[in-house]
Short mmCIF file of the C-alpha atoms (twelve columns), coordinates in Angstrom:
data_MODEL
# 
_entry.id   MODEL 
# 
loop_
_atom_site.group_PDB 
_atom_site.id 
_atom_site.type_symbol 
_atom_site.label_atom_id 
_atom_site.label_alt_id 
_atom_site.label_comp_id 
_atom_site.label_asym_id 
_atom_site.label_seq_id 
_atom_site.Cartn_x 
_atom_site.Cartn_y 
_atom_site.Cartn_z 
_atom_site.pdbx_PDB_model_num 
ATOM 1   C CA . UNK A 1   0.000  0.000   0.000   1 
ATOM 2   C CA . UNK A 2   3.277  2.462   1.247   1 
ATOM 3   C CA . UNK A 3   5.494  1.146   -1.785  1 
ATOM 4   C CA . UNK A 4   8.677  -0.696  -1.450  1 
ATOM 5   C CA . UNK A 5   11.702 0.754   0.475   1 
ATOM 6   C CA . UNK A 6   13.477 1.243   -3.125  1 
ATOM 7   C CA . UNK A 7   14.187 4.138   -5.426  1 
ATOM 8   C CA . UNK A 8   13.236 3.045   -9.268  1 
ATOM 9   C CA . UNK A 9   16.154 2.703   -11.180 1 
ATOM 10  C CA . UNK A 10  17.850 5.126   -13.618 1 
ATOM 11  C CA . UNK A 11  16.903 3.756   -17.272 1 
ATOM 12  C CA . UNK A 12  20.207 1.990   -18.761 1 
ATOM 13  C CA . UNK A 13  21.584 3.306   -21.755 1 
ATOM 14  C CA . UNK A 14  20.828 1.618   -24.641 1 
ATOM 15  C CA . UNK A 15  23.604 0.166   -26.745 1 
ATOM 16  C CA . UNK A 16  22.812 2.098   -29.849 1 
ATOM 17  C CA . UNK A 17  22.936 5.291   -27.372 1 
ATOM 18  C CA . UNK A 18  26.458 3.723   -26.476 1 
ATOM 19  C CA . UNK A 19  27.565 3.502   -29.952 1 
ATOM 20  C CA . UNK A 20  26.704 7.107   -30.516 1 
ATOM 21  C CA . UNK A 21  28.734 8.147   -27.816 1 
ATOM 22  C CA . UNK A 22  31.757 6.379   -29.202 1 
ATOM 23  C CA . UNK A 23  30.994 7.882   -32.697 1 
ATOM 24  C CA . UNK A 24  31.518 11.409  -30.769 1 
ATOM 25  C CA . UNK A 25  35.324 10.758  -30.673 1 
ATOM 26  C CA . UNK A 26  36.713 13.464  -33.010 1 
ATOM 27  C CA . UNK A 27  39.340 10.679  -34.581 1 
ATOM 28  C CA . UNK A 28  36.599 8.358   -35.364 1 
ATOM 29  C CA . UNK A 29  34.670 11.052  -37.086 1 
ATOM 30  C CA . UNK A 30  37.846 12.467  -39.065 1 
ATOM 31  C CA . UNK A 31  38.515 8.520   -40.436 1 
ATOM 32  C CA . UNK A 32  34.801 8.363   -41.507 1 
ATOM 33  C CA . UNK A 33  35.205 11.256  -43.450 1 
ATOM 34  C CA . UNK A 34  38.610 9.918   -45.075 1 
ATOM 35  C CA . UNK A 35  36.753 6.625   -45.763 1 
ATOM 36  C CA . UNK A 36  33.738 8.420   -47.741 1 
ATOM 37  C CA . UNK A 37  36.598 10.959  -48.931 1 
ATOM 38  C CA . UNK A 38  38.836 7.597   -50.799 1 
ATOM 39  C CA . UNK A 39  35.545 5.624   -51.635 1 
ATOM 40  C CA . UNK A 40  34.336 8.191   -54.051 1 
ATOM 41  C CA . UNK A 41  37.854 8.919   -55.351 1 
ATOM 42  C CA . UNK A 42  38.487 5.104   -55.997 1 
ATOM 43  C CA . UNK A 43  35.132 5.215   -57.972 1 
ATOM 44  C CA . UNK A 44  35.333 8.661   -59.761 1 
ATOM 45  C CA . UNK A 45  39.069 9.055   -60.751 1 
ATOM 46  C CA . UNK A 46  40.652 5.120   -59.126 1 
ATOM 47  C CA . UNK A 47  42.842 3.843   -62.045 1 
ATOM 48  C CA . UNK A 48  41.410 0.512   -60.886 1 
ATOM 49  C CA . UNK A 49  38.172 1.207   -59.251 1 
ATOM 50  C CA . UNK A 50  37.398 -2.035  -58.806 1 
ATOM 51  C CA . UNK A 51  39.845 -2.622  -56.423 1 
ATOM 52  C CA . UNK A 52  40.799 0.889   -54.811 1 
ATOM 53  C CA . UNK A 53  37.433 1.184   -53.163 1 
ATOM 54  C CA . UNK A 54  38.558 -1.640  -50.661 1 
ATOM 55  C CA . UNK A 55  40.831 1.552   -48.784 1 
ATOM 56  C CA . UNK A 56  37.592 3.288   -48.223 1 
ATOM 57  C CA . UNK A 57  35.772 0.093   -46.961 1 
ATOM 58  C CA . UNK A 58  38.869 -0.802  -44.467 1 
ATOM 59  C CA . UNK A 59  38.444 2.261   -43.138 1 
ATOM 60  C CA . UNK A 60  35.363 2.265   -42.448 1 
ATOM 61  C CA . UNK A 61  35.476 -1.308  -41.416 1 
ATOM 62  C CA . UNK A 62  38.154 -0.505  -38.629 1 
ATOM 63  C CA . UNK A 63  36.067 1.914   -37.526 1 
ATOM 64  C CA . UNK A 64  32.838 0.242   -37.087 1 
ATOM 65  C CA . UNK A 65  34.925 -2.173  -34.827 1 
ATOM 66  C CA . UNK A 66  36.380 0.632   -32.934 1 
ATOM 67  C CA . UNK A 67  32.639 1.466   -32.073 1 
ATOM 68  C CA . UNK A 68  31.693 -1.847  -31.426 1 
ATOM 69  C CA . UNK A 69  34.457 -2.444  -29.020 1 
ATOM 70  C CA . UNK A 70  34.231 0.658   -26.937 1 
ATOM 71  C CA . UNK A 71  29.921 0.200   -26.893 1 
ATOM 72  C CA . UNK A 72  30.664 -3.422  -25.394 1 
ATOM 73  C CA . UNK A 73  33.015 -1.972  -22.952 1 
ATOM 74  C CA . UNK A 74  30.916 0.627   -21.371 1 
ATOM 75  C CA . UNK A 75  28.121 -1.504  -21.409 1 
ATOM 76  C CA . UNK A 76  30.215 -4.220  -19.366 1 
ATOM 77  C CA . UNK A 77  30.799 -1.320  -16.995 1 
ATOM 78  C CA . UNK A 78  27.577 -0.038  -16.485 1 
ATOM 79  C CA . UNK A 79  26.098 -3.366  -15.495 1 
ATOM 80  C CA . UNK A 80  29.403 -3.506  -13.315 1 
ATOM 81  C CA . UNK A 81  28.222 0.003   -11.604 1 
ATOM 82  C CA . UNK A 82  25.087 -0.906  -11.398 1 
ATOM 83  C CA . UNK A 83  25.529 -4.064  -9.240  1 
ATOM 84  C CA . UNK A 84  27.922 -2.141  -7.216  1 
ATOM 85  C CA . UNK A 85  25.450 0.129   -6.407  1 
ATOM 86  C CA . UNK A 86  23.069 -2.385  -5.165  1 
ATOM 87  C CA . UNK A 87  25.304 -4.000  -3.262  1 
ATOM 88  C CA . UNK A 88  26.003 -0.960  -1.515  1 
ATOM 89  C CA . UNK A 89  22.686 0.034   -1.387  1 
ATOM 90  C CA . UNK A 90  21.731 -3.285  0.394   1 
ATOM 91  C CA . UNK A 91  22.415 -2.818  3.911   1 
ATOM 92  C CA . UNK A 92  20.980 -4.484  7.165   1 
ATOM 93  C CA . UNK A 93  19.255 -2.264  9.614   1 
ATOM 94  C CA . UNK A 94  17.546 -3.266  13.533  1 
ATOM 95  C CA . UNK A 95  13.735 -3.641  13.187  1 
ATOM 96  C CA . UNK A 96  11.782 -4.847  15.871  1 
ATOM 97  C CA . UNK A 97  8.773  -7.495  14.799  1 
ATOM 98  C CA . UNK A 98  7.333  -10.001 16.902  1 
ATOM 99  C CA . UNK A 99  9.029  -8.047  20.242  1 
ATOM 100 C CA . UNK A 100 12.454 -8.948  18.416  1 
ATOM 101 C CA . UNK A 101 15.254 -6.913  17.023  1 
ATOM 102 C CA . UNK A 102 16.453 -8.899  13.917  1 
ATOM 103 C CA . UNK A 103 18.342 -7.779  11.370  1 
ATOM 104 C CA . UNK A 104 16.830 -7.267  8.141   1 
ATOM 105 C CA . UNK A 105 17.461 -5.846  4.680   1 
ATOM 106 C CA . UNK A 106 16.658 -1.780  4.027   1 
ATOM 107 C CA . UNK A 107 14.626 -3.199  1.499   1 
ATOM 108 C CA . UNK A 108 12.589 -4.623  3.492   1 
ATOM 109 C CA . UNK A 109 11.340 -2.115  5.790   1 
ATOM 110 C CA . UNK A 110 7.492  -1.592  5.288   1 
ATOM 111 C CA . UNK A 111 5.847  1.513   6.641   1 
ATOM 112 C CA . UNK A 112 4.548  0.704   10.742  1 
ATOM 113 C CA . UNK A 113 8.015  -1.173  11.137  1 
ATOM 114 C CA . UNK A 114 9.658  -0.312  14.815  1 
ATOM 115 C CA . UNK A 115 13.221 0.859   13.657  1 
ATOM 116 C CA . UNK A 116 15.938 0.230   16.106  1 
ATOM 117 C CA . UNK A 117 19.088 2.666   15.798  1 
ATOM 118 C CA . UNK A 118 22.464 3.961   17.387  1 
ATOM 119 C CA . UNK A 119 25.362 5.529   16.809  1 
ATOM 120 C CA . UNK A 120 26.540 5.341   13.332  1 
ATOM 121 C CA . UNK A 121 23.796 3.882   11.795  1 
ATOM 122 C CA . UNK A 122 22.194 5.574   8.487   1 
ATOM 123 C CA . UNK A 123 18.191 5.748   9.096   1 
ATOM 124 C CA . UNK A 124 16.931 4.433   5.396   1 
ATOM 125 C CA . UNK A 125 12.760 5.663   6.515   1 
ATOM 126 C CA . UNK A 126 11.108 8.916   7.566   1 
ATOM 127 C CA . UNK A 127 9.822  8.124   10.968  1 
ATOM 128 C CA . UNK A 128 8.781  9.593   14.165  1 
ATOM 129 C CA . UNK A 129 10.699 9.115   17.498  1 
ATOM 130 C CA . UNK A 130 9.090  7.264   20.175  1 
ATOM 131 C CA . UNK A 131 11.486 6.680   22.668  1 
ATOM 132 C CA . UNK A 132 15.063 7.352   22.909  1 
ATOM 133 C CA . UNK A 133 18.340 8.471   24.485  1 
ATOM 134 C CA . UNK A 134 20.077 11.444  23.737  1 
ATOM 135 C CA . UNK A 135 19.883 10.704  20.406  1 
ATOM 136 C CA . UNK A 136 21.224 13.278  18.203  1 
ATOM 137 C CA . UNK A 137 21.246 13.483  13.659  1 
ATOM 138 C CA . UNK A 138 23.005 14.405  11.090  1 
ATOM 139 C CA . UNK A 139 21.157 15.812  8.954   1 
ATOM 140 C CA . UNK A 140 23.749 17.629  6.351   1 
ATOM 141 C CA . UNK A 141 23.152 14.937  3.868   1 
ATOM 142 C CA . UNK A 142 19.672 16.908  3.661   1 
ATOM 143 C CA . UNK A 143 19.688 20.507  4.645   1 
ATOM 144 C CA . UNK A 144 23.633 21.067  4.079   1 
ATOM 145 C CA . UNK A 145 22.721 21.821  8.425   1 
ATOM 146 C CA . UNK A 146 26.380 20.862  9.987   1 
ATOM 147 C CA . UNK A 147 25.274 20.968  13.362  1 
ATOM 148 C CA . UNK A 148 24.041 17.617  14.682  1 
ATOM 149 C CA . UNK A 149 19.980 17.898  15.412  1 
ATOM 150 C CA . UNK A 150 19.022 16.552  18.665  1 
ATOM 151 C CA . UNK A 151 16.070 14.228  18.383  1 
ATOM 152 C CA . UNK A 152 12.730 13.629  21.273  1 
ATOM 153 C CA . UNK A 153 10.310 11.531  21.289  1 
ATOM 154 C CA . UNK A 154 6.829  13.626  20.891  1 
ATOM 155 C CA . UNK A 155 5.616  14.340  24.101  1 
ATOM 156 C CA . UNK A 156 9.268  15.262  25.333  1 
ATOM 157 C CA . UNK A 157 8.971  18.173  22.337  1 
ATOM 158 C CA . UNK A 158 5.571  19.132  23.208  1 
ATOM 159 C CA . UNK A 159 6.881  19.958  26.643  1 
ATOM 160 C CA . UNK A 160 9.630  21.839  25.473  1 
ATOM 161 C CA . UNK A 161 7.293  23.851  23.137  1 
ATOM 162 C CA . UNK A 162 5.327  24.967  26.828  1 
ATOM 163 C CA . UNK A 163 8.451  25.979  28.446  1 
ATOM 164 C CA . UNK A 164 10.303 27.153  24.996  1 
ATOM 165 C CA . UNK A 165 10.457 31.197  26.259  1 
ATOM 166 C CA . UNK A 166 12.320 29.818  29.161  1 
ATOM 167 C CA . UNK A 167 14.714 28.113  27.070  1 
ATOM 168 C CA . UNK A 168 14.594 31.017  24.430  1 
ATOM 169 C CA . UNK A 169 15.913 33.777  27.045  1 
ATOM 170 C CA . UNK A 170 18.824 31.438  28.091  1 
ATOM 171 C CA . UNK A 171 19.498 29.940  24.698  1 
ATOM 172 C CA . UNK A 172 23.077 31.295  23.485  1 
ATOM 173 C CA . UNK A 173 24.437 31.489  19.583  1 
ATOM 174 C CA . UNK A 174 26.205 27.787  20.467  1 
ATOM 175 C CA . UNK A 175 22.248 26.197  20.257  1 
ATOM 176 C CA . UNK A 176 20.911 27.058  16.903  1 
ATOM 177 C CA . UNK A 177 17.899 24.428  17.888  1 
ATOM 178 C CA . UNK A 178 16.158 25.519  21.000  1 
ATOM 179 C CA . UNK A 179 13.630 23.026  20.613  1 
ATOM 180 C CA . UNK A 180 14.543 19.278  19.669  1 
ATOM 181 C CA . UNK A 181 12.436 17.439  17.032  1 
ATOM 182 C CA . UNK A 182 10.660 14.064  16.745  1 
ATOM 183 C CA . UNK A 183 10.620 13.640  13.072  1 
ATOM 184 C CA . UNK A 184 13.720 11.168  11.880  1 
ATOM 185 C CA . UNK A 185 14.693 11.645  8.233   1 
ATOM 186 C CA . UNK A 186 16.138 8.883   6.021   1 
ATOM 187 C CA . UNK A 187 19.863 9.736   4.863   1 
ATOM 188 C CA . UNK A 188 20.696 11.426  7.653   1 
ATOM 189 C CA . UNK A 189 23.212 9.296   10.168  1 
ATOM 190 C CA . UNK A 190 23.121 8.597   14.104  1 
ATOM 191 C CA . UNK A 191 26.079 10.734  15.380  1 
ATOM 192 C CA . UNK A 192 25.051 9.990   19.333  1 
ATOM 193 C CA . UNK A 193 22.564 8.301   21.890  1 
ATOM 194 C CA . UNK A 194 19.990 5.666   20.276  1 
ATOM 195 C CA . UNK A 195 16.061 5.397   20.009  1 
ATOM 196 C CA . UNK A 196 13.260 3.435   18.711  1 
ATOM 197 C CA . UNK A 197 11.504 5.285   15.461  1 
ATOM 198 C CA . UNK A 198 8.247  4.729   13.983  1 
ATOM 199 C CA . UNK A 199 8.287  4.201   10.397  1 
ATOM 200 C CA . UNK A 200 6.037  6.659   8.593   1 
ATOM 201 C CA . UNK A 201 7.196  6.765   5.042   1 
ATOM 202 C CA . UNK A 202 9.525  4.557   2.661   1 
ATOM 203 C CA . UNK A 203 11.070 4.387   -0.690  1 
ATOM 204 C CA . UNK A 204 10.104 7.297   -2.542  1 
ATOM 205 C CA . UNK A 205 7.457  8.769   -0.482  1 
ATOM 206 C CA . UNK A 206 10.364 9.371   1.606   1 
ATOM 207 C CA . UNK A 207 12.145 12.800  2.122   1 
ATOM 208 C CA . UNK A 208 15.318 11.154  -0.020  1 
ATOM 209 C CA . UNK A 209 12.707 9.720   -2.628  1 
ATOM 210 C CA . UNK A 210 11.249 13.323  -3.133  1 
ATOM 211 C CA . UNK A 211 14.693 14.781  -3.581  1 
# 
């Protein structure tokens, strides 16, 4: 119903798109033109015609294989990339089912999941904090912020909210966030404490999927 915890995947390029690229190489294009160029000399002024239009054909010949070669090569390493990147991708993260913490694929978070985090983990959901300790977020990944965010579950920043002149008039230019927040982004990284987050929104209904 929430979508999968996955990001559709950039369209391949297609290997006549690859073989266009390689066709871009200014030597490639100067040897076409010196193929055509001795082709339609061997026909219009060749002594023997019949057997000087070969030059033009070789060239072009050589170059088609060029082409060919360099296509099949970038296609090899595209495919290469692209399992790399799911590899990468594919990490475990601390959900708790069942009153367990397992360990389970990103990709298989589901939205109403109980995420389990600490320091130096990478959230990969939007969720809400329910309970935690002095749990604090990186959030540069995001909002280019380089202060770590400090992070409470809801009722903890509804307090703070009804004493937040208090804190205001004693705040100083070190705190740039009077008031923590209970909203946990995905991207952003655990830099101290840990906490228990309600998953509210995965894949690309997430705040990375809508960047």
């Amino acid at each position: 119903v929430y979508g999968l915890n996955r990001f559709p995947e950039k369209k391949p390029t297609s290997f006549l798109m690859l073989c266009w690229q390689a066709l871009q190489d200014f030597t490639l294009r100067i040897l076409l033109v010196c193929a055509l160029v001795s082709f339609v000399l061997a026909l219009t002024l060749g002594e023997r015609p019949d057997i000087e239009w070969i030059e033009g054909v070789a060239i072009f010949v050589a170059v088609l294989i060029v082409v060919m070669v360099t296509a099949v090569n970038d296609w090899k390493k595209e495919q290469q990339f692209k399992k790399l990147n799911e590899m990468k991708d594919d990490k475990e993260c601390s959900l708790i089912r069942g009153d367990i913490v397992s360990k389970y694929s990103v990709f298989e978070v589901v939205v109403g999941d109980i995420l389990s985090v600490e320091t130096g983990d990478e959230v990969p959901a939007d969720g809400l904090l329910i309970s935690g300790y002095n749990l604090k977020m990186d959030e540069s990944s995001l909002t280019g912020e380089t202060e770590s965010i400090a992070k409470s579950p809801f009722d903890v920043c509804k307090q703070q909210i009804a004493d937040r002149q208090e804190k205001l008039e004693k705040a100083t230019g070190k705190k740039h966030h009077v008031i923590d927040s209970p909203v946990v982004l995905s991207g952003t990284t655990v830099t101290n404490g840990s906490g228990l987050i309600l998953v509210l929104a995965v894949g690309q209904a997430s705040q990375v999927g809508r960047v």
